[in-house]
N, C-alpha and C positions, 0 to 999 in steps of 0.2 A: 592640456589641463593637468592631465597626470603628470609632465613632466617637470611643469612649474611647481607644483603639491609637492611631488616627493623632494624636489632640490630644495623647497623652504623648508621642509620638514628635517633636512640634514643639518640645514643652514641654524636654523634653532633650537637644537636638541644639547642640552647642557649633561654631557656625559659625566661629569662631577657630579651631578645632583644625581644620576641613575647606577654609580657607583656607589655613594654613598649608602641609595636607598638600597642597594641588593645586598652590599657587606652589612647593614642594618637588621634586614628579613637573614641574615646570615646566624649572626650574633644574636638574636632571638631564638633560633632553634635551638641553638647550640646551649643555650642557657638554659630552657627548660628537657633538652636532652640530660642535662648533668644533674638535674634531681634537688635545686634549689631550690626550684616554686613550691614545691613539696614538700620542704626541710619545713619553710617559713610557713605554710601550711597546719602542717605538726607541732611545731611549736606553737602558731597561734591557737591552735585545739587545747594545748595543755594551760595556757596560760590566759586565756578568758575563759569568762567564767559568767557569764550575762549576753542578754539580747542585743542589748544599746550596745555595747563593750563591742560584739562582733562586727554589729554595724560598721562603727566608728571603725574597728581595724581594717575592713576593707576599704573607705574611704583613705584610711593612710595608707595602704597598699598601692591602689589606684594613683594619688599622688605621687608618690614615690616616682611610678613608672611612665616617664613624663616622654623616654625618648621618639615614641612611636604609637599611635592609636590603635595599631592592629595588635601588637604587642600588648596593649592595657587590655584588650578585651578579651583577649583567649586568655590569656596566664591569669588575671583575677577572678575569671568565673572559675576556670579551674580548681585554681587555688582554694577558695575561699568558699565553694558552693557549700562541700560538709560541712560547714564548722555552719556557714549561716542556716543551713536547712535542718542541724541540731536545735539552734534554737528558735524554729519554724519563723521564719523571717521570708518573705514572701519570695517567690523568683523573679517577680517583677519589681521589687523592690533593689535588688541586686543586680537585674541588667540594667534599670534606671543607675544608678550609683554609679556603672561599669562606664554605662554610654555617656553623663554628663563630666565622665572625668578625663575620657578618651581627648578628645578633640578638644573642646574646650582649655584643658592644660598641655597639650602639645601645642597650642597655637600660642602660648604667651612663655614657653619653654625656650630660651635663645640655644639651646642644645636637641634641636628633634629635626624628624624628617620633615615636618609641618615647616619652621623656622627656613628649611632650606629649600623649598619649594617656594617662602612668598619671597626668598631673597632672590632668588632665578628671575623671578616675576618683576620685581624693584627692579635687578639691576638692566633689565629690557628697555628700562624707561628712560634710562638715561639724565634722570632729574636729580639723583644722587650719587654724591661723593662715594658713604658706601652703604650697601645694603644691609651691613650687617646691624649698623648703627640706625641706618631710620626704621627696620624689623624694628630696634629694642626701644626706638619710641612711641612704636605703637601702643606697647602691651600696657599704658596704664588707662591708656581710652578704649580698650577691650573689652567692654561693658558687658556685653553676652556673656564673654567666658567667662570675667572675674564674679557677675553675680550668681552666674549657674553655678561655680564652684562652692560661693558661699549659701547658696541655697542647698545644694546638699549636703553641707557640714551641717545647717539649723535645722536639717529634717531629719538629721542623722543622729543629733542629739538631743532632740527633744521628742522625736517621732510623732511629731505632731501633723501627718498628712492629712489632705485632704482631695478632694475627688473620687475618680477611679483606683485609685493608689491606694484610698483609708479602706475601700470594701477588699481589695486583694491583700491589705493587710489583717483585715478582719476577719477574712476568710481561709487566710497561712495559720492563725492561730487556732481557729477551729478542725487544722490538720494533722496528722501524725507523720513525722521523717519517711514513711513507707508510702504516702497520697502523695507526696510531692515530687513536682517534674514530670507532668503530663505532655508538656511541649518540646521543644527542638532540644537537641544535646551538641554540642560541639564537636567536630570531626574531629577524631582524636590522629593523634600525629602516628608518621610514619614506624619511630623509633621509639622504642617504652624510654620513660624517663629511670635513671642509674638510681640503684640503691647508696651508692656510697656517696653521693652529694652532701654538700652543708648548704647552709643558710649563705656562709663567703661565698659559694662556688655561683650564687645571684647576685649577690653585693657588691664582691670585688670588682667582678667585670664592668655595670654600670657606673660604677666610682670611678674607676679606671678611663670609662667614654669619658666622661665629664671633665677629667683634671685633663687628656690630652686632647681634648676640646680646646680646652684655655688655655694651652702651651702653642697650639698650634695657631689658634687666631694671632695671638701675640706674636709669633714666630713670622707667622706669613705679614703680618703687619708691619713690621720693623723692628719692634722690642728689642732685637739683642743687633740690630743691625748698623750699621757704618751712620745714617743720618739720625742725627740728634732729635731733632724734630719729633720723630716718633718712639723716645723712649721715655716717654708715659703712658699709662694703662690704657689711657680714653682714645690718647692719640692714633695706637698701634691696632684699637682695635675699630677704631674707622677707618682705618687705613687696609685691612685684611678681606682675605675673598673666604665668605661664609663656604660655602664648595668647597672649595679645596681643603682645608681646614677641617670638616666635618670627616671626609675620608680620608685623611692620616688616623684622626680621632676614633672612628671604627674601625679601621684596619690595627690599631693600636689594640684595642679594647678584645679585638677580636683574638690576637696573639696570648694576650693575658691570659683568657678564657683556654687557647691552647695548652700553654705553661702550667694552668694550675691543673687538667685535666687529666692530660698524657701521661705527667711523668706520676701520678695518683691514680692512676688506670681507673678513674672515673669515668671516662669514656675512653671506650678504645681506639686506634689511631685512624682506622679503616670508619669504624662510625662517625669520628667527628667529621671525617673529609665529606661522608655522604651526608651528613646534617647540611654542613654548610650548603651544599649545591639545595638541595631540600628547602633550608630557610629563602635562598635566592629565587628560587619557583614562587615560594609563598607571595615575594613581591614586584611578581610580572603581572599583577591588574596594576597594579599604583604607576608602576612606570610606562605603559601603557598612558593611561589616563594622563600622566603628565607630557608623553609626546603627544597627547594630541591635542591637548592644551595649549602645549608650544608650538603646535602646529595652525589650529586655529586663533591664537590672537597673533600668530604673524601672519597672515589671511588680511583678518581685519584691519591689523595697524599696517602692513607694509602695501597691501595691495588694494584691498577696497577704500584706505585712509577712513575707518571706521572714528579714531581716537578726533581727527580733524571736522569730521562732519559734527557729530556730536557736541564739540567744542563750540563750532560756530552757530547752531541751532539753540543752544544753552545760553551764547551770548546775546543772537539777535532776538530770542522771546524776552530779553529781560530779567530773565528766574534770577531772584537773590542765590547769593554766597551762602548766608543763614542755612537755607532750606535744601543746602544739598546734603551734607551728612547723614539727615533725615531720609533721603529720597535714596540714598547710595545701600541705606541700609537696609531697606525692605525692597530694592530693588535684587540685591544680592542675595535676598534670601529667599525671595520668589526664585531667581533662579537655581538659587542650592537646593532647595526644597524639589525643584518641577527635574534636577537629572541628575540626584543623589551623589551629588561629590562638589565638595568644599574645594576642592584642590584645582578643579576644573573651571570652577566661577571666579576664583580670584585671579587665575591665570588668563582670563578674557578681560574682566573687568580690570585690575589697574593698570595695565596699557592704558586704558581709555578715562580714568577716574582723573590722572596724574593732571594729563595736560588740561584738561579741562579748568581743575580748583586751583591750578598754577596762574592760570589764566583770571580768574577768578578773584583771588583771596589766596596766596600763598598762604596767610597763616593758618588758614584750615587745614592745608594738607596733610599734617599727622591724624589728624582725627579722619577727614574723607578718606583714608587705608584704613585706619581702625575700624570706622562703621564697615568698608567693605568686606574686612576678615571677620568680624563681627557677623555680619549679616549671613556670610559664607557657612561659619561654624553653625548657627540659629538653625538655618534651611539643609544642612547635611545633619543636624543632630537629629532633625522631627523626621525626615522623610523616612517614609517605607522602605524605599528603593536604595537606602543608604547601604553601605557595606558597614560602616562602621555599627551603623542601627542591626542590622542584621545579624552580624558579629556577636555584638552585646546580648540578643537576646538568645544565639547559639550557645556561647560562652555560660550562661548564664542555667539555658535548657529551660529557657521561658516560650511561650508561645510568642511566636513575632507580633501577631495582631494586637496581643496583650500586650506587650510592652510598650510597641506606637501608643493605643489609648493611653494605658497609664501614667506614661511620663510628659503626651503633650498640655495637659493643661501648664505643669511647670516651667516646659519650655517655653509656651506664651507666654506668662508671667513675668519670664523673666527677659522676651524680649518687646514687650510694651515699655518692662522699664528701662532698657537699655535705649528704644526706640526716641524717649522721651531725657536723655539722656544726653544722645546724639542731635536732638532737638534745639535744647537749652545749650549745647559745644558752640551750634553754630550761630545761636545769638547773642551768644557771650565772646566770639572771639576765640574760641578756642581754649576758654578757661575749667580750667581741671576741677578744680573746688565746688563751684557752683554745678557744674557737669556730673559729676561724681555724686554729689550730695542731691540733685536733683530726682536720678537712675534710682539712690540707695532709699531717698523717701517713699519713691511709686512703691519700691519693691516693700517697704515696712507697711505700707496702707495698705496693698495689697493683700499682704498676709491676712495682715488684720481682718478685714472684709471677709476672706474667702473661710481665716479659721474661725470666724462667726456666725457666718452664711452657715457650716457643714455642723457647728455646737445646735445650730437651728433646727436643723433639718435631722441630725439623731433619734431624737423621740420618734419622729414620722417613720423612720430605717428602724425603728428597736420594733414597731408595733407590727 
């Protein structure tokens, strides 16, 4: 038994995508080692001037930092904790912000470690040309993420909460900057971060990931290459291996960060080396989690023919095409939710989603992935047991238990509507319009109802 485990376990372990992830957790150190988060920090302290304003710029901070969900959650609570606890903005309010912007936007980010874990997962399956190209079809049927994200821009600018969320906002205002942060604080790193940083010494480097990101997908695709065929944008970039591509693009990114540091003795030559190994520590849970991800769906798919039985079971009860996007998605999020990792559920689940909806209904298949990563992000956002939840509310220096309550009524919210979303996909064929605008009504009646429901119940909370 062991012997057969550990040889699958060699057999499927995508050391691109574990490369990627450590030079990743590398380039994150090394970044808020050089005293950047800090800069941008400082400058946002002098240049708002309001509650909503702070709000709002940590939600664009959070965006901004799309590459990585560990990365969003330490460097924006960081960041951004003074400037929001000046103008008593709740700490629950601030790991909610942190945690729905983590995950959520690294999964629809075609540049993160997220993007390169579901492509590992795709290209298992062997049902696509390339991974990299059916990842970027998912992201408009991404219903979870895209609404969670627009849900906390419309709460971020209107502040209009409601639940658990409007009393811990009510109750941040009736505090002074010295009551707040009764809960967890984030482990502060090994290395203090440099006084001589800027705001570029954050900037340059993740501009830098990003453009040789897109040199290298195009590169490894064929772009500058002898066959014609592939020297168009679209071509080159279905044509290329997201992995390989991702770690030229880090290792790139990571040099920039070298170049602009050293010869600026912003960092010194001996601290940047120990950062790096440092950042690379920080991402031995994740690579972990993803060999044994990769380990158990090649269990499933290779040895017990998990993706085959399922397929045939699916078939001989009858169940419509329609009702599985529906089913894929709260299937995925019972199980993101029940063992805290998004990365782990879609590395079992689409081995087995593929063949099924291939069988099925090809033209569902973008959406039965969407609902699956969908569903993934849903049940890793709410759970307890999350590291990313956890994180966010370290980060943040909220109590954990506080921030699970206070963000999950939003998270349900917003995957009823995505639920129904993925509903209306699969009896429409896989139509985006109707799908989309379906997801986007639940979510506006929704609001409606609940900020009426909480205008109700006021007077009752005043007395």
């Amino acid at each position: 038994m062991l012997d057969v485990t550990f040889s699958l376990m060699g057999q499927k372990v995508d050391f691109q995508i574990l490369l990627f992830c450590t030079l990743l957790g590398a380039l994150v150190y090394v970044l808020n080692m050089s005293g950047g988060t800090k800069k941008y920090g400082e400058i946002a302290r002098r240049k708002i001037k309001n509650r909503e304003t702070s709000v709002l710029a940590t939600c664009g901070l959070s965006f901004f930092i799309f590459i990585d969900d560990y990365f969003n959650c330490l460097t924006v609570g960081t960041v951004m904790k003074p400037l929001t606890d000046s103008y008593r903005v709740s700490r629950e309010k601030l790991a909610y912000i942190i945690d729905s912007t983590a995950a959520p936007m690294c999964i629809i980010a075609p540049v993160s470690s997220w993007a390169a874990a579901v492509g590992s997962s795709l290209k298992s399956t062997g049902a696509f040309q390339s991974d990299f190209q059916a990842f970027v079809s998912t992201i408009p049927y991404n219903f979870y993420a895209i609404f969670c994200l627009l849900l906390v821009l419309y709460l971020s600018w209107t502040n209009r909460d409601f639940g658990p969320m409007k009393k811990a906002e009510e109750n941040a205002l009736l505090k002074t900057v010295e009551d707040e942060g009764s809960g967890a604080t984030a482990e502060k790193p090994k290395h203090a971060q440099s006084d001589k940083g800027t705001i570029w010494d954050m900037l340059l480097p993740l501009i830098a990931l990003i453009v040789f990101a897109v040199l290298a997908l195009l590169y490894d695709g064929g772009y500058w290459g002898k066959d014609a065929a592939y020297h168009t944008i679209a071509a080159a970039l279905g044509n290329c291996s997201a992995s390989k591509a991702l770690v030229w693009a880090s290792f790139g990114a990571l040099g920039v960060a070298f170049l602009m540091y050293i010869p600026r003795r912003v960092v010194s030559f001996h601290n940047f080396m120990e950062g790096t190994i440092e950042g690379m520590k920080l991402m031995l849970p994740a690579n972990v989690i993803l060999v044994l991800a990769w380990t158990l769906s090649g269990v499933c798919r290779d040895l017990l023919c998990t993706p085959q039985f399922v397929q045939s079971v699916v078939l001989h009860t009858g169940m419509s095409a329609m009702f599985l996007p529906f089913f894929i998605f709260l299937i995925a999020a019972f199980l993101s939710f029940s063992t805290g990792t998004a990365w782990g559920t879609f590395g079992i689940l689409i081995p087995i989603v593929v063949p099924i909806i291939v069988a099925l209904d090809p033209s569902l298949t973008t959406v039965a992935l969407s609902a699956t990563l969908a569903g993934s992000v849903f049940g890793d956002h709410c759970s307890p047991i999350s590291d990313t939840t956890i994180l966010a509310s370290a980060g943040a220096g909220c109590s954990h238990i506080a921030h699970v309550t206070t963000q999950l009524p939003y998270a349900l919210t917003v995957a009823a509507c995505a639920a129904i979303g993925y509903l209306v996909a699969g009896m429409t064929s896989g139509s985006l319009i109707l799908s989309f605008g379906a997801a986007a009504g639940t979510l506006v009646v929704g609001l409606l109802i609940f900020h009426a429901r909480s205008e109700r119940l006021e007077p009752d909370a005043n007395l």
